[in-house]
N, C-alpha and C positions, 0 to 999 in steps of 0.2 A: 388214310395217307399219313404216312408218319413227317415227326417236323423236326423239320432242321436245325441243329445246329447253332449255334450265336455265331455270327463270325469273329467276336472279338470278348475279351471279358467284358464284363460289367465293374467298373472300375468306380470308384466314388467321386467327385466331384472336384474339381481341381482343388478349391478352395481349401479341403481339408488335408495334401499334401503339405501345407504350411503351417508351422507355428506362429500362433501369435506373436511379436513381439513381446520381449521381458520390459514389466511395467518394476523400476527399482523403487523402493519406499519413498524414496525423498523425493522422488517427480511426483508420485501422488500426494505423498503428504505436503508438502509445499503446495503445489497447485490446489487444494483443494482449500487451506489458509487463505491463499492469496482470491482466491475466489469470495471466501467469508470477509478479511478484512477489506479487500477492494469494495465489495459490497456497502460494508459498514463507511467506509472511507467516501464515500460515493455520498451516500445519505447527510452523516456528518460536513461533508466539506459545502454542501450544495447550503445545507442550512448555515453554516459559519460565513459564507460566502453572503447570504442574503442580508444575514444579522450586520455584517461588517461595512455593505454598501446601504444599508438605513442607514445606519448609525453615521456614514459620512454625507451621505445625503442629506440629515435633518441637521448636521452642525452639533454630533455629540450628542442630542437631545435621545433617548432611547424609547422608543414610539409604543413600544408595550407598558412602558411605568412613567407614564406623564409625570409622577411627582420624582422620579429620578433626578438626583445632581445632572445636570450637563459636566459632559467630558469633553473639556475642550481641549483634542489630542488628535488634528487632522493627520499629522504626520503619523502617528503610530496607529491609526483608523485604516491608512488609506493601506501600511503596509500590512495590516488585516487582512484585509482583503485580497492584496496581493499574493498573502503567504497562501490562502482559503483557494482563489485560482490555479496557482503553481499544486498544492496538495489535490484536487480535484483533478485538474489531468495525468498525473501520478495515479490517483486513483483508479482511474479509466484504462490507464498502461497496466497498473498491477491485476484491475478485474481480465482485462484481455489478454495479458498472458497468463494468469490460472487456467484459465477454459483452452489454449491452445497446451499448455503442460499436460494437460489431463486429455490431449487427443494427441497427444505425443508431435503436435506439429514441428517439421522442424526448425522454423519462423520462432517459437516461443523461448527457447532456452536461449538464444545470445539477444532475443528480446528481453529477456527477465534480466540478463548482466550486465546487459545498459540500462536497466531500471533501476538495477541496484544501486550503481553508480552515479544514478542522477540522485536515486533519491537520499545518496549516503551526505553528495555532496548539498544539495540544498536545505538539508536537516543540518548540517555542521555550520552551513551560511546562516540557517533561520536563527540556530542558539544562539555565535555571537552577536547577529544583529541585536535581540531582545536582550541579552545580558550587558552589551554597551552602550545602548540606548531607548528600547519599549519596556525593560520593567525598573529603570531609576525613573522614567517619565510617568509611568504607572504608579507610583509608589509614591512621588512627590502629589502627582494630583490625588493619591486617596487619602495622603497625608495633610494636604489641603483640605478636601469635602470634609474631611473627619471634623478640624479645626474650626470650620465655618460653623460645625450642628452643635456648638459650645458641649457639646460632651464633654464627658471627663475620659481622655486616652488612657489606655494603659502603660505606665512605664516603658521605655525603650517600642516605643506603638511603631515608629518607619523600621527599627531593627528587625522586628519580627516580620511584618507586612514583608521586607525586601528577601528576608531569609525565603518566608514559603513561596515568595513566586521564582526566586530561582530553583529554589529546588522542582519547583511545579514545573519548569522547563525543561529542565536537565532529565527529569524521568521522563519527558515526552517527547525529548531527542534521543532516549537508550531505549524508548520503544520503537521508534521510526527506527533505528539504526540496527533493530534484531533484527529482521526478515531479511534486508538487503545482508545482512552480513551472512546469515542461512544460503541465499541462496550461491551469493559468491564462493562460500566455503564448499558446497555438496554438488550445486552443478556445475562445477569445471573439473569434477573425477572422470577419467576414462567411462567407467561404468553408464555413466550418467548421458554422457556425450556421443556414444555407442550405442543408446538406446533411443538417442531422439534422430542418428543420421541413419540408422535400418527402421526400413517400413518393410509394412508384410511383405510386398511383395519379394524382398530379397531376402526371407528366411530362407534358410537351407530348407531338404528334403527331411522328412522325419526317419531317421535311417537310410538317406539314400534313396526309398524306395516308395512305394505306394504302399498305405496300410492295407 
């Protein structure tokens, strides 16, 4: 008995009619950053956060170095902490839209540009705060403790102390201030914004036709 015919081709699977989506560099390379530093940010902030609420909790006394001076600096203790909360849930915003960047959600790109902009602006609020009043407050109490351990200072000792901790701020506000500024520069290009509002399913045909 001879056999019949197919009545139709054998055609491939729909799914391979579609191109994937174009993944552009800077959605992955960004997202995959912001997945590493969110990370790192995550770890860091949760420990700062811990250290910042001893240290107000015990009245400045620092609970790992019993023989430590007390710091007695509740006011700039407490906005420690503060700054350690506000950077940890930033953190948790920058880890959760890496992992939505890198599945091309399209939730994560005007999430990342309101992340940029929170985090641009509360890194500009955190320097001035610390530059007009937690590192002259910082600098007169080390300049105190110092005084207290009848040590012999070094020449110009609050000069230099007040020099490195601004400068130690200002590099740690033009780090927080890179990645937001990345992501506002590279994800508002067409390119970038066309690849996160197409999902596969609205690629075109691969010529029109079935391969």
């Amino acid at each position: 008995m001879s056999q019949l015919p197919p009545t139709s081709p054998p055609y491939p699977p729909l799914q391979e009619y579609y191109a994937p989506p174009p993944l552009p560099g800077s959605i992955k390379s960004l997202s995959i950053v912001a997945i590493v530093l969110g990370s790192l940010f995550l770890l860091c902030d949760c420990m700062g956060l811990a250290g910042a609420t001893l240290m107000l909790a015990t009245g400045g006394k620092n609970p790992m170095v019993p023989s430590a001076p007390v710091v007695n600096q509740p006011g700039a203790q407490a906005f420690a902490a503060a700054d350690s909360l506000i950077k940890l849930a930033l953190a948790g915003w920058l880890l959760a839209g890496g992992i939505g960047g890198l599945r091309q959600a399209r939730w994560a790109r005007p999430a990342m540009l309101w992340w940029s902009v929170a985090a641009l602006v509360w890194a500009s609020a955190s320097l001035m705060i610390q530059l007009t009043w937690t590192v002259p407050a910082s600098v007169e109490n080390a300049t105190r403790i110092q005084s207290q351990t009848n040590a012999q200072l070094p020449q110009n000792f609050h000069g230099i102390v007040s020099a490195s901790a601004i400068l130690s701020v200002v590099i740690a506000w033009a780090f927080w201030c890179a990645l937001p500024v990345c992501f506002l520069l590279l994800w508002r290009s067409p390119q970038v914004r066309a690849a996160f509002e197409q999902t596969r399913s609205e690629q075109p045909l691969q010529g029109g036709q079935p391969r």
